[in-house]
C-alpha positions as CSV (number, residue, x, y, z in Angstrom):
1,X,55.3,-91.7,-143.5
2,X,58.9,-90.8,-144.8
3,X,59.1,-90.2,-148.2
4,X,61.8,-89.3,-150.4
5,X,61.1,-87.2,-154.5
6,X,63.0,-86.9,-156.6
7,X,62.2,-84.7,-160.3
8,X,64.4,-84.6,-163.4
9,X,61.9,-83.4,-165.5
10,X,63.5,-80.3,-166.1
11,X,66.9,-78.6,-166.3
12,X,67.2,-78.1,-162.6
13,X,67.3,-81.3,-160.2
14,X,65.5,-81.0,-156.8
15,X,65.3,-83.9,-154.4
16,X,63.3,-83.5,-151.1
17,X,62.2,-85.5,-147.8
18,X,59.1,-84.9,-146.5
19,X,56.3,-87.0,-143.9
20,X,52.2,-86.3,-143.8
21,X,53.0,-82.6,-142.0
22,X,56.2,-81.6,-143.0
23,X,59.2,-80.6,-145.8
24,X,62.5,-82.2,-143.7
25,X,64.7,-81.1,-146.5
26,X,65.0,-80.1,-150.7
27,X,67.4,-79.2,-152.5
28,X,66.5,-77.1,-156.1
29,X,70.1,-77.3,-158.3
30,X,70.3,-76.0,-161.9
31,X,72.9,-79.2,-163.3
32,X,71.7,-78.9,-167.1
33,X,71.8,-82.4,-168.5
34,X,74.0,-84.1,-165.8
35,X,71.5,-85.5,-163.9
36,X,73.4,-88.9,-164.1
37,X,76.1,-87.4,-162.5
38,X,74.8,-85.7,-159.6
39,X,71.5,-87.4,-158.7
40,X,72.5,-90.3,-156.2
41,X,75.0,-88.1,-154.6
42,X,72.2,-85.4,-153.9
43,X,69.9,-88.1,-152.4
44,X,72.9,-88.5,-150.1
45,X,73.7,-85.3,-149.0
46,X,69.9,-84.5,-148.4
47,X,70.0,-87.6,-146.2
48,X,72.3,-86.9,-144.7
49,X,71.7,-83.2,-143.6
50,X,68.2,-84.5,-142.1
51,X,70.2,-87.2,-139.9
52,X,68.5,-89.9,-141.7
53,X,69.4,-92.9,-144.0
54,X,67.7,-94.6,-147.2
55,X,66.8,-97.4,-144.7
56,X,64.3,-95.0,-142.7
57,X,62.6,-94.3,-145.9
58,X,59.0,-95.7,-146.6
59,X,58.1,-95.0,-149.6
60,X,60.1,-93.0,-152.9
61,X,58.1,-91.0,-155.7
62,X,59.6,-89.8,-158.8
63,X,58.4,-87.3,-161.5
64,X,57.2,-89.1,-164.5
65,X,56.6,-86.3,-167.2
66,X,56.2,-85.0,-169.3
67,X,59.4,-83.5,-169.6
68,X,62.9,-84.1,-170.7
69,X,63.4,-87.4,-172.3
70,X,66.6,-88.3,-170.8
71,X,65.8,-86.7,-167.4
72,X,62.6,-88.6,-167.1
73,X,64.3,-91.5,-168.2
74,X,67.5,-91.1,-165.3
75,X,64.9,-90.1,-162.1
76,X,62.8,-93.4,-162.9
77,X,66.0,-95.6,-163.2
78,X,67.5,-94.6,-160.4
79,X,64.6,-94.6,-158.2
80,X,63.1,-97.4,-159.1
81,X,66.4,-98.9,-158.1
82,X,65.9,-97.3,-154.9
83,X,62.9,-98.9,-154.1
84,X,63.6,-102.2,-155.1
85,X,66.4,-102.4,-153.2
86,X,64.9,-101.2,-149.9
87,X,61.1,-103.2,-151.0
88,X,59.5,-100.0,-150.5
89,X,56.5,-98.8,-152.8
90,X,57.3,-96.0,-155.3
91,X,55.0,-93.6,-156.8
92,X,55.3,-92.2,-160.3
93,X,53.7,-88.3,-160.2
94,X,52.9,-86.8,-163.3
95,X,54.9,-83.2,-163.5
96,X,52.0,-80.9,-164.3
97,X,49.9,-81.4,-161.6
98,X,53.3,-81.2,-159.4
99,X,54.0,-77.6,-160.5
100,X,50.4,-76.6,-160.1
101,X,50.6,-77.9,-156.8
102,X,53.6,-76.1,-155.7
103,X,51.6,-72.6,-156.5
104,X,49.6,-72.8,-153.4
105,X,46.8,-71.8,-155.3
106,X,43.4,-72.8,-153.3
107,X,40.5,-71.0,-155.0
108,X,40.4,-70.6,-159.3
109,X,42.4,-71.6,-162.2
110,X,46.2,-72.6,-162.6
111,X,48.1,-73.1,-166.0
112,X,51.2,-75.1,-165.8
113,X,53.2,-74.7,-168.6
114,X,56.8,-76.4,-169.7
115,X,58.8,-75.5,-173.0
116,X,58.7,-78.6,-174.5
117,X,60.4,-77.0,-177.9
118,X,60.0,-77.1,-181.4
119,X,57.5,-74.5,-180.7
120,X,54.8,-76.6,-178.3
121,X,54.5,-76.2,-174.3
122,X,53.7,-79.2,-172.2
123,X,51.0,-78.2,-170.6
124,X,47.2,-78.3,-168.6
125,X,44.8,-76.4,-166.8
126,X,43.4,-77.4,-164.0
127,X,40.4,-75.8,-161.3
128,X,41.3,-75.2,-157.3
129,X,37.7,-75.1,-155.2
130,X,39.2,-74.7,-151.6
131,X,42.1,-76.3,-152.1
132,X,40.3,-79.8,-154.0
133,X,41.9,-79.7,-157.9
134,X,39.8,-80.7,-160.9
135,X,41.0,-81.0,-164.0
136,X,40.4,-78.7,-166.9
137,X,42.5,-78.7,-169.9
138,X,44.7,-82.6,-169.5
139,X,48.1,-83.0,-170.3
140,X,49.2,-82.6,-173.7
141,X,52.1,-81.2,-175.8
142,X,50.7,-78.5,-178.5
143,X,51.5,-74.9,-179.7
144,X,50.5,-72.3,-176.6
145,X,48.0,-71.7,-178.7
146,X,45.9,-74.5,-178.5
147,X,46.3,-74.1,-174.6
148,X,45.0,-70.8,-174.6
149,X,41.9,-71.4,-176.7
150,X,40.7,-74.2,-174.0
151,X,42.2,-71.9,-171.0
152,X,39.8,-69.7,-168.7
153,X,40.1,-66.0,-168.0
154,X,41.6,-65.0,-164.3
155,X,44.6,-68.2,-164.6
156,X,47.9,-68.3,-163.0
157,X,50.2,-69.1,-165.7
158,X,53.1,-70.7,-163.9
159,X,56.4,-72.9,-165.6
160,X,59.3,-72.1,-168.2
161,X,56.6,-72.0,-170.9
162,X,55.0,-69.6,-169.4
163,X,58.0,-67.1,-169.1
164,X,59.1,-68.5,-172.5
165,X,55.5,-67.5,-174.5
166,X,55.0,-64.7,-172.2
167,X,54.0,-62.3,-175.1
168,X,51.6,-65.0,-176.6
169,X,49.9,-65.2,-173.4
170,X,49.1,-61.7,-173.2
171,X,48.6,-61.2,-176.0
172,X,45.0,-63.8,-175.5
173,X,44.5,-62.8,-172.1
174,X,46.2,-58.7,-171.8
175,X,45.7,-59.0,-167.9
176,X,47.1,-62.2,-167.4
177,X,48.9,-63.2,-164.0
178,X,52.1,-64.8,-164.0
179,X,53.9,-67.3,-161.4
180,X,57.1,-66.1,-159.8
181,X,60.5,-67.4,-160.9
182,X,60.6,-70.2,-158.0
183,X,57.8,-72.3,-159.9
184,X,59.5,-72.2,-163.3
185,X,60.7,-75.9,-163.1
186,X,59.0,-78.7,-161.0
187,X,60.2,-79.3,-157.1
188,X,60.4,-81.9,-155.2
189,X,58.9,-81.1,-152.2
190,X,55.5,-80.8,-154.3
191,X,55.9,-84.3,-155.9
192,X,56.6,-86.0,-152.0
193,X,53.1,-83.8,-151.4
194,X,51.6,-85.4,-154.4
195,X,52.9,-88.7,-153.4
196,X,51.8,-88.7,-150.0
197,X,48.0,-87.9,-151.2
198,X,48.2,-90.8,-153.9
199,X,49.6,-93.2,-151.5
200,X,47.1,-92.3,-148.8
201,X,43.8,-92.6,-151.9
202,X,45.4,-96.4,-152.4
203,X,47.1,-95.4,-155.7
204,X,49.3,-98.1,-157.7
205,X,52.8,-98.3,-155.6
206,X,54.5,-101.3,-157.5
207,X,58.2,-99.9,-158.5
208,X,58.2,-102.2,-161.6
209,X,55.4,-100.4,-163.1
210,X,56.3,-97.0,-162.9
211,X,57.1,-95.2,-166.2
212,X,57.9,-92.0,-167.6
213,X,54.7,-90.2,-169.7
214,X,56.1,-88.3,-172.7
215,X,53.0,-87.0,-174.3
216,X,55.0,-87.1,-177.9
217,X,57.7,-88.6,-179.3
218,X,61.7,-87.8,-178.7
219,X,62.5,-84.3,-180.1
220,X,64.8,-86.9,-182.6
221,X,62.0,-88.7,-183.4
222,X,60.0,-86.1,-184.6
223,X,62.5,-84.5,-186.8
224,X,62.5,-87.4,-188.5
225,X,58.2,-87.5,-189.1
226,X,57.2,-87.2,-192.8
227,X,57.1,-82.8,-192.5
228,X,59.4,-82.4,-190.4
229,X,62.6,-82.9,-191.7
230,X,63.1,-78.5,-191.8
């Protein structure tokens, strides 16, 4: 099965095309906030460089969070619009279990981590037993703290939180083993993974119900809760 990912989730957009064995093509592009702007135009190009078209494509998945708002928001338009067009099936993949994926890891624990601001991570632990993930800690948005108190010694720490609350994470766990640069924002070559699995399980694959998982309100929105207005 073809299958073209897409993630916005974070400040860098990566859009890949993969099958059941093999990673055709990804592209991994810091673009800051104009995800608008470039997005369709990278799906394109990384058609195009595999010789293929959006009409060879059987199925689309798309990061669904958490992450940021208007990133989220612009990879689920778009690609549900992609797969509506074409009447293929689309998979939403939550992010965290993405970036654990992309560490490789196949035996012990794995801590994906995302700034998420205003002093919380997005964030999860989950258990590898030869290669089969369980889930430890779920998705939530909380201080690193909170992570750490539910997180097992000997974890990867992997993400832009991780790098960001480096010093926090040492400072629970002094021998604590980091992720390297390459796996501090989501790729898309782990969501088409993801999405291959899910769709192969039976998992839901309707386009029009596909939405974005934000764990907490709008960083807006929560400026404006009762005790947050400093």
């Amino acid at each position: 099965m073809l299958i073209l990912a897409v993630d916005t989730s974070s400040p860098v957009l990566s859009v890949a095309l993969a099958d059941e064995t093999r990673l055709l093509a990804e592209t991994y592009v810091e673009c800051g906030r104009a995800h608008s702007e470039r997005l369709l135009a990278t799906v394109d190009w990384v058609m195009t460089e595999a010789g293929l078209s959006l009409q060879d494509v059987e199925a689309f998945a798309v990061s669904v969070g958490p992450g940021s708002f208007t990133g989220l928001r612009i990879g689920v338009a778009a690609l549900k619009g992609l797969a509506l067009a074409q009447m293929r099936p689309l998979i939403g993949i939550p992010t965290l279990p993405a970036l654990a994926h992309a560490s490789g890891i196949r035996d012990g624990c794995v801590c994906p981590l995302l700034d998420a601001r205003m002093k919380e991570v997005f964030g999860a632990v989950y258990s590898y037993t030869s290669g089969n993930r369980s889930e430890v800690v779920p998705m939530q948005a909380v201080p690193i703290e909170t992570i750490l108190e539910q997180t097992p010694p000997d974890t990867l720490f992997i993400g832009s939180g991780a790098h960001e609350y480096s010093d926090a994470i040492r400072a629970t766990f002094p021998d604590a083993v980091f992720g390297h640069s390459g796996l501090n924002h989501p790729r898309a070559g782990a969501v088409a993974a993801e999405a291959i699995a899910a769709l192969a399980a039976g998992a839901e694959s309707d386009a029009a119900n596909v939405a974005p998982i934000y764990l907490r309100g709008s960083q807006a929105e929560e400026a404006r809760r009762p005790g947050n207005e400093n």
